[in-house]
C-alpha positions as CSV (number, residue, x, y, z in Angstrom):
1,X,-26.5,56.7,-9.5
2,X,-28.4,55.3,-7.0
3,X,-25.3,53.9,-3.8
4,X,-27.9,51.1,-2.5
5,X,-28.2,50.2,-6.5
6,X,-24.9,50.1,-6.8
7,X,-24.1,47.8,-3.6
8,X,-26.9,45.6,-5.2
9,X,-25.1,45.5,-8.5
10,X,-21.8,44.6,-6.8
11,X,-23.1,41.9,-4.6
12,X,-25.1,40.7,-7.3
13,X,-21.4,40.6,-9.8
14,X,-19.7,38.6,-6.3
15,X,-22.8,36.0,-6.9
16,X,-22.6,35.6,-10.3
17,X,-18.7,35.1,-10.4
18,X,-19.4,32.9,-7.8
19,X,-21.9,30.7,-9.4
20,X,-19.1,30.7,-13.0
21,X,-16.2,29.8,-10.8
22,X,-18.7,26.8,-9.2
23,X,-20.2,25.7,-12.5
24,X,-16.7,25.2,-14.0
25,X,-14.2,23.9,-11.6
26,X,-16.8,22.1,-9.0
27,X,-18.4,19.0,-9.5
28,X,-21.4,17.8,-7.6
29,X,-25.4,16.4,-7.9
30,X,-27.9,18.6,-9.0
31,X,-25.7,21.3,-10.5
32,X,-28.6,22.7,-12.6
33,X,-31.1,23.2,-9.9
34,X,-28.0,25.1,-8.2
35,X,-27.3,27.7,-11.3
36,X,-31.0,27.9,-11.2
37,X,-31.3,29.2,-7.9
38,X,-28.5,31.4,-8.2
39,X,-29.6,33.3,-11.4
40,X,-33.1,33.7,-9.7
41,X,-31.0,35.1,-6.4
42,X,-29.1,38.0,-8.8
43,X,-32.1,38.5,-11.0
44,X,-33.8,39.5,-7.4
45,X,-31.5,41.5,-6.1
46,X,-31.0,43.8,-9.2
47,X,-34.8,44.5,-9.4
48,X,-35.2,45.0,-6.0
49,X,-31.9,47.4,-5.9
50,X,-33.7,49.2,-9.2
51,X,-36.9,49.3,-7.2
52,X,-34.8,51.1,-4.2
53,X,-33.4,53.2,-6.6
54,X,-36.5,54.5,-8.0
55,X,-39.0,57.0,-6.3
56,X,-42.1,56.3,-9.2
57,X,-45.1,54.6,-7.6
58,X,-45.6,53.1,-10.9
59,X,-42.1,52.2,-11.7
60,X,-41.5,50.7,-8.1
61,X,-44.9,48.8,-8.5
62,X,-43.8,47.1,-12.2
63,X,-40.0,46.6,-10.6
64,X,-41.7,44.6,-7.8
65,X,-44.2,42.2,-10.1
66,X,-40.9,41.3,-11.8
67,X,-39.0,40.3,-8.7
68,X,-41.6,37.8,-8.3
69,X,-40.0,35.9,-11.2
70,X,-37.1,34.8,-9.0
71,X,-38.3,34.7,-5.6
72,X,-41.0,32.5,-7.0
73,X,-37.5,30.1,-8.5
74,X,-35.6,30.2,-5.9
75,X,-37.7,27.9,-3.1
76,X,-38.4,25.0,-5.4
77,X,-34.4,25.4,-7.2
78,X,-32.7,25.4,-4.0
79,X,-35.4,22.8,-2.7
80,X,-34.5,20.3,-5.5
81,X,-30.9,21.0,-5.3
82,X,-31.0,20.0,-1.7
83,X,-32.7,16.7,-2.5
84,X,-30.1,15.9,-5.5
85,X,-27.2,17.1,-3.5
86,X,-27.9,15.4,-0.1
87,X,-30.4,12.8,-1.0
88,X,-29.1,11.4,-4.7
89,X,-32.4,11.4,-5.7
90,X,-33.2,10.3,-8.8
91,X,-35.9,11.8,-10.1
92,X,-34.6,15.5,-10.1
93,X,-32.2,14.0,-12.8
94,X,-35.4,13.3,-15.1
95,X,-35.6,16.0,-17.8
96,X,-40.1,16.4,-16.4
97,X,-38.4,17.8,-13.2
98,X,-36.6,20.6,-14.8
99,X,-39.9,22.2,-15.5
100,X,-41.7,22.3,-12.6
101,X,-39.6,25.4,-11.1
102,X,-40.0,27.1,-14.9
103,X,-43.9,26.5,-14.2
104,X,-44.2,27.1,-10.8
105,X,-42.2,31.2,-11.8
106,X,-44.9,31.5,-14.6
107,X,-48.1,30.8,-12.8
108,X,-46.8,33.2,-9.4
109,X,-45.5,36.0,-11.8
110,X,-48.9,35.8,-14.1
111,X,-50.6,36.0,-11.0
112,X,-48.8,38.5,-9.6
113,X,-48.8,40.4,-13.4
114,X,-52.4,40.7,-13.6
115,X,-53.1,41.9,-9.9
116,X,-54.8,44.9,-11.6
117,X,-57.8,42.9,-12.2
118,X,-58.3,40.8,-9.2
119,X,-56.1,42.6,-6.5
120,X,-55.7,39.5,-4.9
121,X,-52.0,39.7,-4.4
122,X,-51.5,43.1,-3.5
123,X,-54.5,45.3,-2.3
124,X,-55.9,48.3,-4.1
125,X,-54.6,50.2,-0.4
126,X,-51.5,49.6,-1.6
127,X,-49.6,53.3,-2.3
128,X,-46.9,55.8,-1.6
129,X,-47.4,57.7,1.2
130,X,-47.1,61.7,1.4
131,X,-43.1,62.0,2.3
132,X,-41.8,58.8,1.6
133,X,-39.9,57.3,-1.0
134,X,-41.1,54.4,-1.2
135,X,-44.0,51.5,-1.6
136,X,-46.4,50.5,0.8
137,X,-47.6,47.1,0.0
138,X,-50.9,45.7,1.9
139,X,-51.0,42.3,1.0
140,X,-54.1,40.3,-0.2
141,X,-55.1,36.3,0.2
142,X,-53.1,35.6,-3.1
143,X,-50.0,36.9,-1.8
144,X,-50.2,34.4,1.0
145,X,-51.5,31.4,-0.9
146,X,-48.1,32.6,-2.9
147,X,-46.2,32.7,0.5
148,X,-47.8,29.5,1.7
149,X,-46.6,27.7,-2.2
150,X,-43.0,28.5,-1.4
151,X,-43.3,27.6,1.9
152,X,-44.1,23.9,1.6
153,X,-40.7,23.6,-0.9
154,X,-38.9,25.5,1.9
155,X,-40.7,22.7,4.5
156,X,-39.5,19.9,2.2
157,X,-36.0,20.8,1.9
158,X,-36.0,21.0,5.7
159,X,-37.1,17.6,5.9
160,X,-34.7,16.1,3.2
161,X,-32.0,17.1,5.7
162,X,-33.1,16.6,9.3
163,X,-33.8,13.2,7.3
164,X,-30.0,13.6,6.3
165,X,-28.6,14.2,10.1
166,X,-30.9,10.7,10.8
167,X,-28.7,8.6,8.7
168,X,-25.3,10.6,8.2
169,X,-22.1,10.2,10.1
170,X,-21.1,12.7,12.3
171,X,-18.3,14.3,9.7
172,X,-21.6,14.9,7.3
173,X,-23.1,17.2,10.2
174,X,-21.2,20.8,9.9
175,X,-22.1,20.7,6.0
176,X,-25.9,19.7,6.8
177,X,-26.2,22.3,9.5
178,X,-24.6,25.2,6.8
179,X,-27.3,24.0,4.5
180,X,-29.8,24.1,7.2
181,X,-28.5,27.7,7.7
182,X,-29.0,28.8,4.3
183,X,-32.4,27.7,4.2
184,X,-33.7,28.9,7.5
185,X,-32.2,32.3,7.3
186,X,-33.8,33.6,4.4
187,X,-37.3,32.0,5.6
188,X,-36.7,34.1,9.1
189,X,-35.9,37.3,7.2
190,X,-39.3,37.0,5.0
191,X,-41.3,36.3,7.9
192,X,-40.4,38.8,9.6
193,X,-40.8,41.0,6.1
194,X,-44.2,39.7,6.1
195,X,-44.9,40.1,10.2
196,X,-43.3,42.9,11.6
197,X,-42.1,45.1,8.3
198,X,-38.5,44.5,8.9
199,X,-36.7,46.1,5.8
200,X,-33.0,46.1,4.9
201,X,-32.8,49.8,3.2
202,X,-36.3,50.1,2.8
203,X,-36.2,46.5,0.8
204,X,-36.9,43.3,1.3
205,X,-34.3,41.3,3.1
206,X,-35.4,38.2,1.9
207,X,-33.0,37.9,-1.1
208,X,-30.3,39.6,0.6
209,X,-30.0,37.5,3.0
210,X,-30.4,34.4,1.0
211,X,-27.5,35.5,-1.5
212,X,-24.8,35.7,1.2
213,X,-25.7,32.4,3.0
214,X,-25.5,30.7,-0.2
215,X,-21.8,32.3,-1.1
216,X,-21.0,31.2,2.3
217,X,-22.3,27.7,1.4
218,X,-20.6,27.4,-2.2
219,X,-17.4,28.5,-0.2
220,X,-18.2,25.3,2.5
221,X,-18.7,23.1,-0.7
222,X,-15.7,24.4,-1.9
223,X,-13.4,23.3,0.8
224,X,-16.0,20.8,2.6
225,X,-14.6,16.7,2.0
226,X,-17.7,15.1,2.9
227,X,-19.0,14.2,-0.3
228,X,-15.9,14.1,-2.2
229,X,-14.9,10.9,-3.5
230,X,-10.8,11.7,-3.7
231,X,-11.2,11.9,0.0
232,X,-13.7,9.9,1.1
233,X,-12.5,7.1,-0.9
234,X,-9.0,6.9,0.5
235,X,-10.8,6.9,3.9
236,X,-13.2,4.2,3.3
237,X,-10.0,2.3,1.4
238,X,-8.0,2.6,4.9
239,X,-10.8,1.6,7.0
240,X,-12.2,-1.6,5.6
241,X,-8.5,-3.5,4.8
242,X,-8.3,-6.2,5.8
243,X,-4.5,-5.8,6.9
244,X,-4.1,-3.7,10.0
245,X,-3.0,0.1,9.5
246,X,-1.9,2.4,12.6
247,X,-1.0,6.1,11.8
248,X,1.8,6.8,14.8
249,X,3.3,10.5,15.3
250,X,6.9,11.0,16.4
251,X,6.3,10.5,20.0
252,X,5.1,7.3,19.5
253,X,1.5,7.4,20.6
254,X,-1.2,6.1,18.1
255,X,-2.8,8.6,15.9
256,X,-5.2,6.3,14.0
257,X,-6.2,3.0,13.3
258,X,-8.4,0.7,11.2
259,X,-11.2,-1.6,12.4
260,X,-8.7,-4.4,11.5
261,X,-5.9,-2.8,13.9
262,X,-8.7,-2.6,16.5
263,X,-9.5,-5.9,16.3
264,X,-6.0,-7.4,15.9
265,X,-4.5,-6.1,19.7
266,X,-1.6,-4.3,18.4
267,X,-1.6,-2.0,21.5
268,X,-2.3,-1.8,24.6
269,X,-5.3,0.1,25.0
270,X,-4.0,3.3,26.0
271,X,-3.1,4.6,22.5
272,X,0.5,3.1,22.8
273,X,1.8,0.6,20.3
274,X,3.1,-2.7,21.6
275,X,6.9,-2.6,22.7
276,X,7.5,-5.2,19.7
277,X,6.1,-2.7,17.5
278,X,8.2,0.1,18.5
279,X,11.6,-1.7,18.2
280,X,10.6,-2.5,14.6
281,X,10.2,0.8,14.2
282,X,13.3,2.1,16.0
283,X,15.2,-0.4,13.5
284,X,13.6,0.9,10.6
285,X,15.3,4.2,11.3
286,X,19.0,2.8,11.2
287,X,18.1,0.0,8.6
288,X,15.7,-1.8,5.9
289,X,15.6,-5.1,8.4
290,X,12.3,-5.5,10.4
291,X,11.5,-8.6,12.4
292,X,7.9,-10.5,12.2
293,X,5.7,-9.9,14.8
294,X,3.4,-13.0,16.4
295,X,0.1,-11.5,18.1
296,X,-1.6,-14.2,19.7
297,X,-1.4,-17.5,17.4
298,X,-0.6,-14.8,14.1
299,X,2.1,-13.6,12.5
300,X,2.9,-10.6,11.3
301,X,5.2,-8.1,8.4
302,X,5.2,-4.7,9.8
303,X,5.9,-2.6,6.6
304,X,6.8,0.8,7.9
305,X,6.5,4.4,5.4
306,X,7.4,7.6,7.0
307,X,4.9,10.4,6.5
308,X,6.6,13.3,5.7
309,X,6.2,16.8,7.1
310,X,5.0,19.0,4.4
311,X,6.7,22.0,5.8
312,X,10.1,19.8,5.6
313,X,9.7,16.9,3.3
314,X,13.7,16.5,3.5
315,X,14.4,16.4,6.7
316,X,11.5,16.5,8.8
317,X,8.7,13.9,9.8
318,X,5.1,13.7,11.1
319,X,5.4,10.2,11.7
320,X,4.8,6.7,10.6
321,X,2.4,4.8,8.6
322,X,2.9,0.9,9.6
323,X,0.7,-1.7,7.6
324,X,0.6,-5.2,9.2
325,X,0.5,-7.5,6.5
326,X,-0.8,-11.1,8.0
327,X,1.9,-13.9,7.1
328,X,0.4,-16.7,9.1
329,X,-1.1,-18.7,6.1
330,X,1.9,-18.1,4.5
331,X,4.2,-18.8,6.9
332,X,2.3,-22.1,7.2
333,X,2.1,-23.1,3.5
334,X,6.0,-22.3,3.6
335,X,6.7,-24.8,6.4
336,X,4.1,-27.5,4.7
337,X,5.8,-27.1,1.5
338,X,9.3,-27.2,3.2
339,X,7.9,-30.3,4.9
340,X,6.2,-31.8,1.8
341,X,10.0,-30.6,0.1
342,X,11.8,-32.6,2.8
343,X,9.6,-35.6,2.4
344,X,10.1,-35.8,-1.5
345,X,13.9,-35.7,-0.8
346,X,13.8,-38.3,1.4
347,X,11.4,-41.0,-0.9
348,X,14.1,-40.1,-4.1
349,X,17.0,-41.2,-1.8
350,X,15.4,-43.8,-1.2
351,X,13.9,-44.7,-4.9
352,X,17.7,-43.9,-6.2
353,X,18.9,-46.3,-3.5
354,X,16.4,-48.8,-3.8
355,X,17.0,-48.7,-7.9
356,X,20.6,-48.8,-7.2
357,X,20.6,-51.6,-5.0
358,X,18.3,-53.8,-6.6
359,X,20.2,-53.3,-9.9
360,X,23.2,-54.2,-8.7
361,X,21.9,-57.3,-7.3
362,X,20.3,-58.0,-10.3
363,X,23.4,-57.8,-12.7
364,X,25.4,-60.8,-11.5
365,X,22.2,-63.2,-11.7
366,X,21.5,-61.5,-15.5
367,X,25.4,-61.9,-16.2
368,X,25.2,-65.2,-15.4
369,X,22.1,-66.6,-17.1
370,X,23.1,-65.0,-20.6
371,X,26.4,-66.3,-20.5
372,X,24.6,-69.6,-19.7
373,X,21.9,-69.4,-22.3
374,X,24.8,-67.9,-25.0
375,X,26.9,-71.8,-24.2
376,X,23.8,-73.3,-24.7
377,X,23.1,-71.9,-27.7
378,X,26.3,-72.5,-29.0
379,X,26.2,-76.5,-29.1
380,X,28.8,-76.7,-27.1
381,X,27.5,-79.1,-24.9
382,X,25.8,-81.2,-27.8
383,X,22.7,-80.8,-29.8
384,X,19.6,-79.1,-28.8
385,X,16.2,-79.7,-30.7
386,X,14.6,-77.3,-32.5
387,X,11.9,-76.6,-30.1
388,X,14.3,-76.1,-27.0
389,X,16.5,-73.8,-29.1
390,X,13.7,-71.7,-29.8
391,X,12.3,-71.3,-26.3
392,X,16.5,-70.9,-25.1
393,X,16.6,-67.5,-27.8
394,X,13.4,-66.2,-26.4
395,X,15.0,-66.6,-22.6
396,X,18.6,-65.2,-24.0
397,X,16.7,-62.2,-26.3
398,X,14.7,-61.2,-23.1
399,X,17.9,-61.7,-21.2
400,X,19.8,-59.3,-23.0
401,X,17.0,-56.5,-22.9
402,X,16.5,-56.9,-19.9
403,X,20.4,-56.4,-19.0
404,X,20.5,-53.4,-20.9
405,X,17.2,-52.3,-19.4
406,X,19.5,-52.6,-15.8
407,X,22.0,-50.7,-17.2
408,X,20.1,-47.6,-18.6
409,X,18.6,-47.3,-15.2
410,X,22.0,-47.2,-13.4
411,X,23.6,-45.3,-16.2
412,X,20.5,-42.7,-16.0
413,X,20.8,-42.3,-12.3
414,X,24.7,-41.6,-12.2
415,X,23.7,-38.7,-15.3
416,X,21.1,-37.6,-12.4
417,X,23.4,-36.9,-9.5
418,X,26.7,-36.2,-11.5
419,X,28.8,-39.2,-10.7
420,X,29.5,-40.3,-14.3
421,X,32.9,-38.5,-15.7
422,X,33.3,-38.7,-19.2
423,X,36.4,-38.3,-20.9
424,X,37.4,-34.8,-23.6
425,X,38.9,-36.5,-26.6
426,X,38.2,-35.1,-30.0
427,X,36.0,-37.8,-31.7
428,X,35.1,-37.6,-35.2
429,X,30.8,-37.5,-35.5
430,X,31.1,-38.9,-39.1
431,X,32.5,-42.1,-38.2
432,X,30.4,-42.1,-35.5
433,X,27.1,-42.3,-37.8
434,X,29.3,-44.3,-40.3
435,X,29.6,-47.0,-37.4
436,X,26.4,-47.1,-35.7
437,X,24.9,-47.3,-39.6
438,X,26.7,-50.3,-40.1
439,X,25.8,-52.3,-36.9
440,X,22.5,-51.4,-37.0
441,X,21.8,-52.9,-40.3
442,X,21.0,-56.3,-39.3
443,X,18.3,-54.4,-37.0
444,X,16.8,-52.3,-39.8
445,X,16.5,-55.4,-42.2
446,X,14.4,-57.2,-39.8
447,X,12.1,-54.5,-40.3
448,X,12.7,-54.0,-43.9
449,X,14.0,-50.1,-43.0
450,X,16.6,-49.0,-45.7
451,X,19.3,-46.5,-44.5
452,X,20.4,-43.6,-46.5
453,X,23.0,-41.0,-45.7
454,X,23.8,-37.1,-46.6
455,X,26.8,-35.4,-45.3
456,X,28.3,-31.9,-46.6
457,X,31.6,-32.9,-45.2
458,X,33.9,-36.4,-44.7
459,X,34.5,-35.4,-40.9
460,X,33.2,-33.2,-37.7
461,X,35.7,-33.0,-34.9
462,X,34.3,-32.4,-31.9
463,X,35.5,-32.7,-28.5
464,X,33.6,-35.7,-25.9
465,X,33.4,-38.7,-24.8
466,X,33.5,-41.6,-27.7
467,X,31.7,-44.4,-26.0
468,X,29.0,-41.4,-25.0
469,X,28.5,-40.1,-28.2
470,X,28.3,-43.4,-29.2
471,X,25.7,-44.3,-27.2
472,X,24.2,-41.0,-28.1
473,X,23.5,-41.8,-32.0
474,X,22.9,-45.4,-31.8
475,X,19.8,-44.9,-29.2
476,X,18.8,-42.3,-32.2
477,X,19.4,-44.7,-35.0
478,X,17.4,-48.0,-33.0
479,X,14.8,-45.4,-32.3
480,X,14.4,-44.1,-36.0
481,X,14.3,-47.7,-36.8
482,X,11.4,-48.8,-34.1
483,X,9.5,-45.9,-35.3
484,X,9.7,-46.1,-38.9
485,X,6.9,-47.7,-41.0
486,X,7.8,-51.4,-42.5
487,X,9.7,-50.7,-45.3
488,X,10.5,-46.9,-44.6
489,X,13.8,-45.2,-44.6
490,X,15.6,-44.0,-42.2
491,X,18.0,-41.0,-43.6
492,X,21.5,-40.5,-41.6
493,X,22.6,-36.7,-42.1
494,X,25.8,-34.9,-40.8
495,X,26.3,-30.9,-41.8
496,X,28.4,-27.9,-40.3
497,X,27.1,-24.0,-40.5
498,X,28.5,-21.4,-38.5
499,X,30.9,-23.8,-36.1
500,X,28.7,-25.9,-35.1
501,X,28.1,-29.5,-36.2
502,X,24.6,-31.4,-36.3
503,X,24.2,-34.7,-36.9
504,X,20.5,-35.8,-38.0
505,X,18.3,-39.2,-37.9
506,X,15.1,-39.2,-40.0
507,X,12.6,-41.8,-39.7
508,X,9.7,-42.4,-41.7
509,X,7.1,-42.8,-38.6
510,X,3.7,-41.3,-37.6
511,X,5.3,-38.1,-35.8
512,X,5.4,-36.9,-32.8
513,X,2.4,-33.8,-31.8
514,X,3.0,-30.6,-30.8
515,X,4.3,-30.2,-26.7
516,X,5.7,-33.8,-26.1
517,X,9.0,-32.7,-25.5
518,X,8.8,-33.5,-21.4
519,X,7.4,-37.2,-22.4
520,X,9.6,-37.4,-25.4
521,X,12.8,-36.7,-23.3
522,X,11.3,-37.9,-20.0
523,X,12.2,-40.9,-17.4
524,X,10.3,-44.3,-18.5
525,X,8.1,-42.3,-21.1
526,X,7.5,-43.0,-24.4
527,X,5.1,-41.3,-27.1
528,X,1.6,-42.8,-28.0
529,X,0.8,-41.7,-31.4
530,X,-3.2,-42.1,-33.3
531,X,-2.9,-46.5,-33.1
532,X,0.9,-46.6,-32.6
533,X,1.8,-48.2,-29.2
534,X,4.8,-47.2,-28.2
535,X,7.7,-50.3,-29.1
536,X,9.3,-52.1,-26.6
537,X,12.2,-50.5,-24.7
538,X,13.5,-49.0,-21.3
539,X,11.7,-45.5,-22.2
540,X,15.3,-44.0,-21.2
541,X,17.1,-44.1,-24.4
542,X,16.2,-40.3,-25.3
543,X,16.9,-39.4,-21.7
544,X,20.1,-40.9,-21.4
545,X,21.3,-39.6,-24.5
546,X,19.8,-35.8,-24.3
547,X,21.9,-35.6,-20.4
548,X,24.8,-37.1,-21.6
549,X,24.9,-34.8,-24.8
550,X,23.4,-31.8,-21.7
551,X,27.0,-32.9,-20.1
552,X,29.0,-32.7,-22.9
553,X,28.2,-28.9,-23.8
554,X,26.0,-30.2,-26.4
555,X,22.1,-30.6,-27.0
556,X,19.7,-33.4,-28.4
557,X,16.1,-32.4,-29.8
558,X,13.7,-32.5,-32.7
559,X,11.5,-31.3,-35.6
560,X,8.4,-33.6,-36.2
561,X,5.3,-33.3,-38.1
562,X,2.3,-36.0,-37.9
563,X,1.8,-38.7,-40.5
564,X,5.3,-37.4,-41.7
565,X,8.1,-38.5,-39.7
566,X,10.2,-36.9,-36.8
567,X,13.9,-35.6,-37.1
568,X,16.3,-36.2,-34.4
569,X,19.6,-34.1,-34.2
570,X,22.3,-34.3,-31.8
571,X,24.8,-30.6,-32.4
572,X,28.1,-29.5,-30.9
573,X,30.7,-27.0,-30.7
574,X,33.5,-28.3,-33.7
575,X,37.1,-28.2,-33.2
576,X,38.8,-25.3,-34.5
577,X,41.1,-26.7,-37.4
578,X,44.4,-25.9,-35.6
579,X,43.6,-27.9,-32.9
580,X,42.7,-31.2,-34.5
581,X,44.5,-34.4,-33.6
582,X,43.7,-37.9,-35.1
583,X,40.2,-38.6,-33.8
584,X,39.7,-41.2,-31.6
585,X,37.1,-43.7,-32.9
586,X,34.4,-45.4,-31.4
587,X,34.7,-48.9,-31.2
């Protein structure tokens, strides 16, 4: 066979492994128009190796008609590769666009087929010479109006990319200029074909010359960055952050920076990092500690990554990455908040002192003018009219509330700071609710609220403090009473399950809604509910008695459901049965 056939037929297998290997594993614009080209390139080269291989005038005349089918492809594939690859453009993506190389092939090679009748393309001169082996071709008008087609493709891809050095960066320009390359060497190589006869084995170089400079590009595109966006991104990512970034190698000398390190002043000018800088660095080597660093009126968190050498990631280093994260905003929220912290400290002394004070002065007065109402109320000091007594119950009722009211307020503020001790003494709970039941029922009947009770045992030793606890259920019994509708019921329960014990107060009110629990349980707060107004009172009763239960290892809180009633339970840990003593009793 044939050796220049067979050096066609291996260059041609190197292209179209080549073109396999790109279409599977690569991915980038106009990959069609690219496979197009290619196939046009091998289908070239093996008729024109075939054509060197034959010594028919006939069979070398056919062989070269056909080889018109991909040089005609190749000028308008590559062309519109060029302009998807470099330019994005979007109309070699529309399916119209595929078909102008497929009709552009037909018209040249029907053409170029049926030269027999016009000779327009090649010239009836056209012959073998005595002693040679091959064609010679004289050329007609049609072969140059041909020539002049695929020109103006190989014109506009020229202009898509000396376009493309106008706008690119300078890292775009080694990849434009191989593509430049690719296209102008097969165009100087048919020119001079065309010109001065230059053959490569008696063939045209034209497609030989084009094949190689396109492996040589698809091996560029291989390795080439420039339009890849797993390393262009990272790259675009490090440049526009806002924090600074400096890239420093082991001597200490800046490698690379971002427009924000630029701008920030982080060194000196001469590629060196500020001395600051490098000491923050030196201590990053013995330990995880790193000190702020203030560049003009900011402040900044050095966070500093060693970059690893790839030849010993152990061991070894290239350098260090150092991001300067920019701390002044927070640094100033911190000291306003600190500040604004310091301030709020400072007003709740002196609320808790001002409440202290002022209820402490207001106790002896209060003392006072109940006891002196209470005397005259009690006819000691002779007969008072019916009127006067009325208007002297009203004073000694308001009084009263008003005493308590001054002693929920001190009582709440020694729960607050943890100056109230209370005593450890086993205390039974169903006394407790036995008690408060009993002393409450003048209250309830006023209101024509009917107690009930429900206990699963006679007693439920805990261990507290009895006046606390006492407090505890009678603020949940007056409450259940305030709450309930006239008439209602107010249900006392006491039960014990797994060694705990949970004493419960029903009332028959409008509810409480879903996510009340801060007001329910809050400082001066009481519960609005549909037309309910809250009742009279301190709005500390539920407070008092949820801190005091808080304090006591126990916990107050409560199931509700609107237009039903609300549940109040106060639970503790009970005494083991060994330790019982007698109870102490409230009283």
């Amino acid at each position: 066979m044939n050796p220049i056939f067979l050096g066609v037929l291996g260059v041609g297998a190197v292209a179209a492994f080549v073109m396999v290997w790109m279409l599977k594993f690569q991915r980038f614009s106009a990959k069609p128009y690219y496979a197009m080209a290619f196939v046009a390139l091998i289908w070239t080269l093996v008729v024109v190796g075939a054509e060197a291989a034959s010594d028919d005038f006939e069979c070398q005349f056919q062989l070269a008609v056909l080889a018109w089918l991909g040089n005609a492809t190749v000028p308008v594939a590559w062309c519109f590769f060029v302009f998807g690859y470099v330019d994005n453009a979007a109309w070699v993506r529309k399916p119209k666009y595929y078909l102008v190389p497929l009709v552009v092939t037909i018209s040249v090679f029907t053409f170029a087929a049926t030269n027999q009748w016009h000779h327009l393309v090649y010239d009836e001169a056209t012959r073998m010479l005595p002693g040679q082996d091959h064609v010679t071709y004289v050329h007609g008008p049609g072969f140059y109006a041909i020539i002049a087609t695929m020109y103006s493709f190989v014109l506009a891809t020229l202009w898509c990319l000396l376009r493309g050095f106008f706008r690119s960066e300078y890292s775009a320009w080694p990849l434009l200029g191989t593509l430049v390359a690719v296209t102008l060497t097969p165009l100087a190589t048919n020119v001079a074909y065309i010109t001065l006869g230059f053959t490569i084995f008696g063939l045209d170089p034209t497609a030989f010359m084009f094949i190689f400079a396109v492996i040589a590009f698809s091996s560029l595109l291989v390795m080439n960055k420039t339009l890849d966006m797993a390393t262009v991104g990272p790259s675009i990512l490090f440049d526009t952050m806002t924090e600074p970034v400096v890239l420093i190698d082991r001597t200490y000398n800046i490698v690379q920076m971002n427009t924000a390190a630029k701008r920030s002043g982080l060194h000196d000018g001469a590629g060196h990092l500020l001395n600051d800088v490098l000491k923050n660095i030196e201590r990053s080597n013995v330990s995880a500690e790193v000190e702020n660093l203030q560049i003009g009126e900011r402040f900044y968190e050095p966070r500093i990554q060693e970059v690893a050498s790839p030849l010993d990631p152990t061991s070894g280093i290239l350098g260090w990455s150092v991001t300067f994260v920019d701390i002044t905003d927070r640094m100033a929220i911190s000291a306003a908040l600190e500040k604004a912290l310091e301030a709020a400290d400072e007003a709740n002394e002196g609320k808790d002192e001002f409440i202290s004070v002022v209820s402490h002065e207001m106790r002896t007065p209060l003392t006072s003018l109940t006891g002196g109402l209470a005397l005259a109320l009690s006819d000691r000091f002779g007969d008072v009219s019916a009127p006067m007594k009325s208007l002297l119950e009203i004073a000694h009722r308001n009084g009263v509330r008003l005493s308590r009211l001054v002693d929920n307020i001190l009582l709440a503020q020694k729960i607050d700071i943890g100056a109230l001790p209370l005593d450890e003494k086993h205390v039974d709970l169903a006394d407790l609710l036995d008690e408060s039941l009993e002393e409450n029922k003048m209250f309830a009947s006023t209101r024509g609220v009917r107690f009930v009770t429900a206990k699963n045992d006679d007693s439920a030793i805990i261990v507290g403090d009895a006046f606390a606890l006492r407090q505890i259920v009678d603020n949940l019994v007056s409450n259940a009473i305030k709450f309930s509708k006239e008439n209602g019921v107010v249900e006392g329960a006491l039960r014990i399950e797994n060694g705990r014990a949970r004493l419960s107060i029903k009332d028959s009110g409008r509810g409480i809604p879903d996510g009340m629990e801060s007001q329910v349980f809050g400082h001066f707060e009481q519960v609005k509910n549909g037309g309910q107004s809250s009742t009279q009172g301190s709005g500390l009763g539920l407070h008092i008695s949820k801190k005091l239960a808080q304090q006591m290892s126990g916990d107050v809180f409560y199931d509700s459901e609107v237009g039903v009633g609300s549940t109040f339970h106060v639970e503790f840990q009970l005494v083991d049965d060994a330790d019982v003593e007698p109870a102490q009793l409230a009283g």
